[in-house]
Every structure is written in structure tokens, then in C-alpha cells.
C-alpha positions as CSV (number, residue, x, y, z in Angstrom):
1,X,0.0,0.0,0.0
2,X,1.1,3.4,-0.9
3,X,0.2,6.5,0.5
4,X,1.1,10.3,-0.2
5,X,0.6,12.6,3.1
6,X,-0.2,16.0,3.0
7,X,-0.2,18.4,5.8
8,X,-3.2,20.9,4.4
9,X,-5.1,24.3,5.7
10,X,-7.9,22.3,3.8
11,X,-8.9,20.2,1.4
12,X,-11.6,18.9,-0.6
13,X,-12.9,16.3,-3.1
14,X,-15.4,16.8,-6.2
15,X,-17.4,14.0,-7.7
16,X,-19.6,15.6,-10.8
17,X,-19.3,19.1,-9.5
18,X,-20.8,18.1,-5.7
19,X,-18.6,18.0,-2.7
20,X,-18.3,14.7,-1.7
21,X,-15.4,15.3,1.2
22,X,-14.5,17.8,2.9
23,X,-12.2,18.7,5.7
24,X,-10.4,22.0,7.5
25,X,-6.6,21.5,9.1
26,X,-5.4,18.1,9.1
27,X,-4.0,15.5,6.5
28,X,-5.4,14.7,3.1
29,X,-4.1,10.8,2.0
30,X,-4.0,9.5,-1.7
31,X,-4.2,6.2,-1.5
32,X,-3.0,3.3,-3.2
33,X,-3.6,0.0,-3.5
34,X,-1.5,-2.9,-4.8
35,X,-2.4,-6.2,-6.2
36,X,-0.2,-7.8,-3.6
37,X,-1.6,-5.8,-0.4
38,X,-2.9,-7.9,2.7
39,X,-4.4,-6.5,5.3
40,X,-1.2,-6.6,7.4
41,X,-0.2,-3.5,5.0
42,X,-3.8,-2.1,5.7
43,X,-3.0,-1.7,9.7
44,X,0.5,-0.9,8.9
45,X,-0.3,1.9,6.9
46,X,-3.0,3.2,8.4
47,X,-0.9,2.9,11.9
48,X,1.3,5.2,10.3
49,X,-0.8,7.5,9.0
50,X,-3.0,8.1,12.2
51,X,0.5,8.8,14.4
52,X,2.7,10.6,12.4
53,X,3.7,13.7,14.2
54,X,4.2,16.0,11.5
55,X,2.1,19.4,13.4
56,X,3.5,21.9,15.0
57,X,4.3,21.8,19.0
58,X,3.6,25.0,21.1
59,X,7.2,25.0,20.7
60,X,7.0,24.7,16.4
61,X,8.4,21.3,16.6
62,X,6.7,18.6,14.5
63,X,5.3,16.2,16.8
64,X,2.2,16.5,17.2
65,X,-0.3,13.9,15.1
66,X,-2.8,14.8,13.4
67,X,-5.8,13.6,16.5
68,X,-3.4,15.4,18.8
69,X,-3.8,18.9,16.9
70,X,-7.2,18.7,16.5
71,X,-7.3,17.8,12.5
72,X,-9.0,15.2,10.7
73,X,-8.3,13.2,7.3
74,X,-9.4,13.2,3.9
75,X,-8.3,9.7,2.4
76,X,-8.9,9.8,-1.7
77,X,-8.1,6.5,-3.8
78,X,-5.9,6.9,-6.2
79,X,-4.7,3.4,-8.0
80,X,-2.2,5.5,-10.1
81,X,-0.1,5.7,-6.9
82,X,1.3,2.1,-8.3
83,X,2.0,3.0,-11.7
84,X,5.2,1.8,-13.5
85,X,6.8,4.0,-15.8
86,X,10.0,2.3,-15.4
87,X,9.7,1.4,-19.5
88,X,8.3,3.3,-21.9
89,X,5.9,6.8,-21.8
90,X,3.0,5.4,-20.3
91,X,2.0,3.8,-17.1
92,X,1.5,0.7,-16.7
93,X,-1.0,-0.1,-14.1
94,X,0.0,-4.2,-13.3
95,X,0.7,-3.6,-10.1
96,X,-2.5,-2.0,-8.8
97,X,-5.2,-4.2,-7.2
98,X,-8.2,-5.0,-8.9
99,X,-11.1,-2.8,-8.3
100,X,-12.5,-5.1,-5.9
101,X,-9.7,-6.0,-4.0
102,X,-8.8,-2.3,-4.1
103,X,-11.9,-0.7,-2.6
104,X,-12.1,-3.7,-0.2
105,X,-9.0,-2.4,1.6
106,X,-9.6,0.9,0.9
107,X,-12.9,0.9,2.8
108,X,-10.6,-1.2,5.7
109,X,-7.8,1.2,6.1
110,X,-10.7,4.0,6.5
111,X,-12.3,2.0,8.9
112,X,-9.3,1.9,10.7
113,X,-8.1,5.3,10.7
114,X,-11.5,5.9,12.6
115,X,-10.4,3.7,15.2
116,X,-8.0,6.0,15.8
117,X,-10.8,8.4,16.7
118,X,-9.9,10.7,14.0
119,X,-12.5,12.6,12.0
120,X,-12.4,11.2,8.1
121,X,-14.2,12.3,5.2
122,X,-13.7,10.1,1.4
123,X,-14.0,11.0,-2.2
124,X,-15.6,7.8,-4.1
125,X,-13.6,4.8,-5.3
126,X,-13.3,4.7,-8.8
127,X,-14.9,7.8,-9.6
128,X,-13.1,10.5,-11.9
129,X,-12.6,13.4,-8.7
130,X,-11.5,16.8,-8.7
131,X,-9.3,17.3,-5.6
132,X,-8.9,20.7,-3.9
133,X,-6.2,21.5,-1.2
134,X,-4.2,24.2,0.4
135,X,-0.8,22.7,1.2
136,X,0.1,23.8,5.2
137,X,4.2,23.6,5.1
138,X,4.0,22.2,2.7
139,X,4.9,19.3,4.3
140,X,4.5,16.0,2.2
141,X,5.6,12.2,3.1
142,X,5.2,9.0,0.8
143,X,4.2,5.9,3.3
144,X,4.7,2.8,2.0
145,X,4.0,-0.6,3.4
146,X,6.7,-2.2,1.1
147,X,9.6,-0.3,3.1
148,X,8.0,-1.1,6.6
């Protein structure tokens, strides 16, 4: 499982021109899937996600997570995450889970970043999206279950 993290002011996620998600300060996740994921990578992933301390202290120190300042998540699934463009000019896509597979642990690593007691809004699985966000930092990180 991949995931891109972004620290954002806000962010937001359009599915035919209606909001769909939509969250203030906090963390927005792209989220990938990959045909080889188990749900060991689900709880890894999500783990990290959920307690990575990446807001500002009272001190402006990173380490504070996002449940601990307050924020709350906007997860978005985005199978190109696993794209290989190692050969050739255009992805190849061999890598990413099949779309039920995919938004089977999608919908698990959302459930579990709400056991984390963290506030989480979606964009739809396998629906074209327009995403919205205001980058805080900017401060990005690339988790990945792979490199654990």
C-alpha cells in the first residue's frame, strides 16, 4: 500500500461538480492500492498514517499527530499511486489491485483510521474526482507498506 501525506489548511474532493469530502486543518491521503496488499499492510499503513507527528508543538516542533492537533483526514483512492513507468511513456498499471480488491482495503484502512478516533471524510472509489487542497508547510511524506 502506498500513500502520499499531506499536511493541508484544507482540502476537498469533487465527484460531478458536488462536494463529496471535505475537511479544514489536518491531512489529506492518496491512497494506493497494490495487487499484492494484505491486510497486514492495511493496519501498517493506516498505523502510520494516524501517528505521524508532523504538526507543529507549542514550541513549532513537528510532533504532534494529526488527532493530537485537532485535525482530521481526507483519504482519496488513487490506484495510479502504483504506476510503473520504469519502461516506456506510459503507465502501466499491473501492479494495482483490482477494483475489488482495491476498494475492499480501501474501505478497511478508513475504517481503521476511525479507530483511531480521527475525523475522516472520502472521495468515491473509482470515480473520476476533482481534488482541492491548500498545502500547510508544505509538508509531504510517501508511506509505503513495502519499506516497513
Amino acid at each position: 500500500m502506498k500513500v502520499v501525506v499531506q499536511r493541508v489548511k484544507s482540502a476537498s474532493v469533487r465527484v460531478n461538480d458536488t462536494t463529496v469530502g471535505k475537511i479544514g486543518p489536518g491531512l489529506l491521503l492518496l491512497v494506493g492500492v497494490a495487487e499484492d496488499d494484505r491486510d497486514e499492510d492495511v493496519a501498517y499503513s493506516a498505523g502510520k498514517c494516524a501517528q505521524l507527528r508532523i504538526f507543529n508543538d507549542h514550541e513549532g516542533k513537528m510532533n504532534r499527530s494529526v488527532s493530537d492537533a485537532g485535525g482530521a483526514i481526507l483519504a482519496v483512492s488513487q490506484f495510479t499511486l502504483l504506476g510503473d513507468i520504469r519502461r516506456g511513456r506510459r503507465p502501466s498499471f499491473i501492479y494495482a489491485a483490482g477494483p475489488e480488491k482495491g476498494e475492499r482495503l480501501y474501505e478497511k484502512f478508513i475504517a481503521q483510521l476511525k479507530e483511531f478516533g480521527i475525523h475522516v471524510e472520502t472521495g468515491i472509489f473509482g470515480a473520476m474526482m476533482d481534488v482541492e487542497l491548500i498545502n500547510d508547510g508544505p509538508v509531504t511524506l510517501i508511506v509505503d507498506s513495502r519499506e516497513k
